[in-house]
C-alpha positions in Angstrom: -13.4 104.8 -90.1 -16.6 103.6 -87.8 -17.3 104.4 -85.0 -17.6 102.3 -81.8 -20.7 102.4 -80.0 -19.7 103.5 -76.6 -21.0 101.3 -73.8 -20.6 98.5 -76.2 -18.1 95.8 -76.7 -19.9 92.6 -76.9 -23.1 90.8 -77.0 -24.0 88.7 -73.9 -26.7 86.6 -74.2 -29.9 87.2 -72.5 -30.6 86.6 -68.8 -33.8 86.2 -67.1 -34.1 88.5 -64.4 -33.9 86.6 -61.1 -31.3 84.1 -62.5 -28.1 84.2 -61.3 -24.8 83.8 -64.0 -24.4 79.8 -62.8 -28.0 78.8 -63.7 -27.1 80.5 -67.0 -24.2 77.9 -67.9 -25.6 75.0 -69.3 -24.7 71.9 -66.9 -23.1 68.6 -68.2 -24.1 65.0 -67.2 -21.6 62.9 -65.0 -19.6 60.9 -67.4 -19.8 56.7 -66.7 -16.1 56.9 -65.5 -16.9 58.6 -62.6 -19.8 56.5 -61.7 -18.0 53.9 -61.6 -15.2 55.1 -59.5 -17.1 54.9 -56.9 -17.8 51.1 -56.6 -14.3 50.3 -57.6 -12.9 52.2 -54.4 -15.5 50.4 -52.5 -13.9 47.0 -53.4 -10.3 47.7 -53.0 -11.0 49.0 -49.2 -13.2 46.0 -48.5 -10.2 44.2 -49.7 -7.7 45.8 -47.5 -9.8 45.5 -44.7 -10.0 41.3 -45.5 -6.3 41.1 -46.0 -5.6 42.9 -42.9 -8.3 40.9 -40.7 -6.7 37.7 -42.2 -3.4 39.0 -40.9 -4.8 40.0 -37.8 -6.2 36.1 -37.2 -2.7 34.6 -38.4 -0.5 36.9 -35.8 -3.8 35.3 -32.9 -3.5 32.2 -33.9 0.7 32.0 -33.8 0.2 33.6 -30.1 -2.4 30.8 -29.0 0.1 28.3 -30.1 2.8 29.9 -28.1 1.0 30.4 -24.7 -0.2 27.1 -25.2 3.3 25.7 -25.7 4.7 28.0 -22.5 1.6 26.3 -20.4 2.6 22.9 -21.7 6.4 23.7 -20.8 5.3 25.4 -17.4 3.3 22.2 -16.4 6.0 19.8 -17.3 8.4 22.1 -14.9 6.3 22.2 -12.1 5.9 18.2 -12.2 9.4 17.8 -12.8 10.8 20.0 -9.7 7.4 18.3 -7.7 9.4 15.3 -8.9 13.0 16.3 -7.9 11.7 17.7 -4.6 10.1 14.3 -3.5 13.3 12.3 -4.1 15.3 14.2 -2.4 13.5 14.0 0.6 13.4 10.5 0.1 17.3 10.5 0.3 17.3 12.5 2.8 14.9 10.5 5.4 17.5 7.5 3.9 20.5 8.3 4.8 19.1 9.8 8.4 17.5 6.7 8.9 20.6 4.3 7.8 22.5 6.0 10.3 20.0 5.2 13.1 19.8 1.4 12.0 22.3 0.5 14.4 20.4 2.2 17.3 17.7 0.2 16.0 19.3 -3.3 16.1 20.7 -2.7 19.4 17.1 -2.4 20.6 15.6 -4.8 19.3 18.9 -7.3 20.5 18.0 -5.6 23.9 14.3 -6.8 23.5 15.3 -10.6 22.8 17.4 -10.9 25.7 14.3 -9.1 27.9 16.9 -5.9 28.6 14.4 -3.4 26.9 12.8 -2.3 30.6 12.2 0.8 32.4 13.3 4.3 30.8 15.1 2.5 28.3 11.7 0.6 27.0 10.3 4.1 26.7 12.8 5.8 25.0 13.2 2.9 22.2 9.7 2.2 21.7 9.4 6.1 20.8 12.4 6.2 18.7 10.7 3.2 16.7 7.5 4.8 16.1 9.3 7.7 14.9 10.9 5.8 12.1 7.6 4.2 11.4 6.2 7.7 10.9 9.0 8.5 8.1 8.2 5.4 6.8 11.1 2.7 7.9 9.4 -0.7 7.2 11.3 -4.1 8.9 11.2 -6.9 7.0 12.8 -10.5 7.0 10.9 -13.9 8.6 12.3 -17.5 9.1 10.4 -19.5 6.6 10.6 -17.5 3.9 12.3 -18.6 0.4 15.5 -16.7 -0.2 15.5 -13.9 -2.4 18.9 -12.3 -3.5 17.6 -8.7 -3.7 15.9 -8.6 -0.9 18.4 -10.8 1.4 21.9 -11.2 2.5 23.0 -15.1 3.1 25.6 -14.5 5.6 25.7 -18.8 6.2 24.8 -21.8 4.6 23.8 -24.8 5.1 21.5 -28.2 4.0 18.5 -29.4 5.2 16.7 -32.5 4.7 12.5 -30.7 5.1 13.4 -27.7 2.7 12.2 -27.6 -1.0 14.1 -24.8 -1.8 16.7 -21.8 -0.4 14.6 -21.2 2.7 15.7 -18.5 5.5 16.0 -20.5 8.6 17.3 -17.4 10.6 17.5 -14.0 10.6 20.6 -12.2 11.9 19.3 -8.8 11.2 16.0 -7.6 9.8 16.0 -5.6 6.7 14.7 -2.3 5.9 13.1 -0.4 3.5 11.3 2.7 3.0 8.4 2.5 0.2 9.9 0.7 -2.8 13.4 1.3 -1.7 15.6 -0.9 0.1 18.3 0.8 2.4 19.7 -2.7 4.1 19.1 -6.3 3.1 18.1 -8.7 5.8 21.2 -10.7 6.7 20.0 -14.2 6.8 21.1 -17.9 7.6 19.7 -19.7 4.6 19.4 -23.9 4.1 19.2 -25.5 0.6 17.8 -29.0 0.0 20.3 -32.1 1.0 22.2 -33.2 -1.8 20.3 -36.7 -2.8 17.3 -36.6 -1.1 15.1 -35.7 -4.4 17.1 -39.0 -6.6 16.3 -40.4 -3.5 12.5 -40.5 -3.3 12.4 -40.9 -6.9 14.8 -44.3 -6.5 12.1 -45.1 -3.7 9.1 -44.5 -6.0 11.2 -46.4 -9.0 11.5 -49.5 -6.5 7.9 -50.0 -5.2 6.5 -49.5 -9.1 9.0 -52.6 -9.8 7.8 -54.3 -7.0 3.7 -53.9 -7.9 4.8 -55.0 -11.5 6.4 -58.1 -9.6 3.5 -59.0 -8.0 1.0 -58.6 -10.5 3.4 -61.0 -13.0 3.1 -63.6 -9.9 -0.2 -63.3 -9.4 -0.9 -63.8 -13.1 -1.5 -60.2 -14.1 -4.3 -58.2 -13.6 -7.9 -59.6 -14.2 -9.4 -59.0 -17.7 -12.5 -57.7 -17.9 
């Protein structure tokens, strides 16, 4: 048998004094895997952060196209109801204003006949220049050619010093306000007497037969 040395078990190498155990253990280089771990993970979060940017200008660009389309949408509202809100004031100022149009032909009946005097003078001029104000225009002279959308024939009749469908009397002026018409002016209209353009042209026909008489009696016209 041998005998163990006491104190003894095994050998450990040799330690400078001063050096602690970790300074003893022999240190490895960093292996080219993990330096390149580093670069790698550098490229996949600058790639997350481009795909989510991109994202990020998709979702702004969908939500400038639909607050332009709701301003676009909004505006055509507003002009539409602006719109609506005219014309039917416009009917309104109508149909109040058709209703006062027989007020307003018994005035100016009154004025013909020289009856429009004292209070009653005031209180018709004033009604008048009211329904200037809301825009009632008259209109319908003698003189003027006929015009079916504009005027009522109510009689008929020929005249030899017309050219055309002439209103030779007005029976009651029309009225409009702006573009629309709310009563034709009822007219007495006069159309051209049947013959009298045959007529003139017969004339005309008659003294060019007589010149070419003349100037076969009188041997013709002179040659030059």
């Amino acid at each position: 048998m041998t005998e163990e040395t006491p104190g003894f078990d095994e050998q450990q190498p040799d330690v400078p004094s001063g050096a602690t155990s970790d300074d003893a253990e022999p240190k490895t280089a960093p292996s080219a895997k993990e330096e390149g771990a580093a670069p790698a993970g550098d490229a996949a979060q600058s790639a997350g952060l481009t795909a989510q940017l991109d994202q990020a200008r998709t979702a702004l660009g969908e939500r400038t196209a639909d607050l332009q389309r709701l301003q676009a949408e909004y505006q055509n509202y507003r002009r539409r109801v602006e719109r609506d809100r005219i014309a039917v004031k416009e009917i309104a100022i109508a149909n109040l204003l058709t209703e006062l149009l027989p007020v307003l032909d018994d005035i100016g009946r009154a004025r013909e006949h020289g009856e429009l005097v004292g209070g009653f003078k005031s209180v018709g001029e004033s009604l008048e220049s009211v329904a200037a104000k809301l825009g009632l225009q008259q209109f319908g002279k003698e003189g003027e050619p006929f015009d079916p959308t504009i005027h009522e024939a109510l009689m008929h009749s020929y005249a030899p010093d017309v050219t055309e469908t002439t209103c030779v009397a007005i029976l009651q002026p029309g009225y409009r306000i702006g573009e629309r018409t709310i009563r034709p002016a009822r007219v007495a209209v006069a159309e051209p007497q049947p013959g009298a353009q045959p007529a003139k042209a017969d004339e005309s026909g008659s003294d060019k037969a007589a010149e070419k008489a003349e100037d076969k009696d009188s041997g013709g016209p002179e040659e030059g």
